[in-house]
N, C-alpha and C positions, 0 to 999 in steps of 0.2 A: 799538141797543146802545151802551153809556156807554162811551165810555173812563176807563180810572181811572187815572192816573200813581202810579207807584211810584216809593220815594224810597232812593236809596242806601242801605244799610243803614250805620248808623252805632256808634259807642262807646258801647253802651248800660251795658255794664259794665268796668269798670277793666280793663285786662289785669295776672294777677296768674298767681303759680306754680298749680296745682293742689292741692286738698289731699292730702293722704296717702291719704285713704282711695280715692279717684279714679285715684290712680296705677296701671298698670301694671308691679306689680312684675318680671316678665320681662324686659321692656324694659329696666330697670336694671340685670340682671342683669347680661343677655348684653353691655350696654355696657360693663359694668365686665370682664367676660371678656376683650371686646375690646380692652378699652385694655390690661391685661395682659400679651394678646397681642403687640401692636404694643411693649410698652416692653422683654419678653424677646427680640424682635425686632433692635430696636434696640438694647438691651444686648450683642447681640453684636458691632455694629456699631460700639458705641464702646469697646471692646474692644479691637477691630482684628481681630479675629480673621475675621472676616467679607473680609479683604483678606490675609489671609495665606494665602499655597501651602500646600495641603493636604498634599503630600510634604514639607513641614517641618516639619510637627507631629506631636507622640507620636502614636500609636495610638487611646489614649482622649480628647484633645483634638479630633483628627479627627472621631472617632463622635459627641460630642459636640456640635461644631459643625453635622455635617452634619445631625444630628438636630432642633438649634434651625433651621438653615434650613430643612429641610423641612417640617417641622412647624409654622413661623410665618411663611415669608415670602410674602406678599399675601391669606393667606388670613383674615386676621384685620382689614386691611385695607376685604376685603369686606364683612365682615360690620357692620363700625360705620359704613360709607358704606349700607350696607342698614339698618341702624336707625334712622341721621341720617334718610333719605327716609321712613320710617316714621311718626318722631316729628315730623316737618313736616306727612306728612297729617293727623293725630292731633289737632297745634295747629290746621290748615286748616279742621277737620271741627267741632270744641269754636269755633273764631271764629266759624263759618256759623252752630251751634245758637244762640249769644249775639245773633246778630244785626253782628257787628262784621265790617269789613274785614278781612282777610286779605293781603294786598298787602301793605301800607304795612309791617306787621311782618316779613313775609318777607324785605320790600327793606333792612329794616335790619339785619336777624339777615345777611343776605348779604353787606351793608358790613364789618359785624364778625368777620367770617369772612375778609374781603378785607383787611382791615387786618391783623388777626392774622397771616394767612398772610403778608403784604407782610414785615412787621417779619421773619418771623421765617426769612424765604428767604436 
């Protein structure tokens, strides 16, 4: 029986966006829902309202507030930390059919996510 050495898979094609027609428009969607989410979220938040005693607010400020918290706080959160790991297998699975590593771009999408968050902590 031969052995045959395999060889790393390498860059056989450029790493480029996807085209339009490739995409998953769902995917887009629901991220943009998301981010939505998180920004009505946080709108409350800088506001202040989100730190103001609920016994000091009118009536309808209350229901209001109580409404945006309920209705957005971590729940929308979820969902675009569930898309992010989605749209990672997605790139994981499209590098594997190309033939390319997967790693090396992960570890840098992950720097840049490290950085960002750094800066902006």
């Amino acid at each position: 029986m031969e052995k045959t050495k395999t060889q790393p898979p390498t860059f056989t094609k450029a790493m480029a966006p996807v085209r339009p027609q490739t995409r998953i428009e769902v995917v887009d969607i629901l991220r943009g829902f998301a981010i939505l989410g998180i920004l009505i979220f946080n709108m409350l938040s800088f506001s202040g309202y989100l730190y103001w005693p609920l016994d000091q607010m009118s009536p309808i400020n209350r229901a209001a507030a109580l409404f945006v918290k309920f209705a957005t706080q971590a729940k929308f959160y979820t969902l675009f930390s569930f898309l992010f790991g989605w749209g990672m297998s997605i790139q994981m699975e499209r590098a594997v059919q190309r033939g390319a590593r997967f790693a090396p771009l992960f570890a840098r999408r992950m720097l840049i996510l490290l950085l960002i968050g750094l800066t902006h902590a």
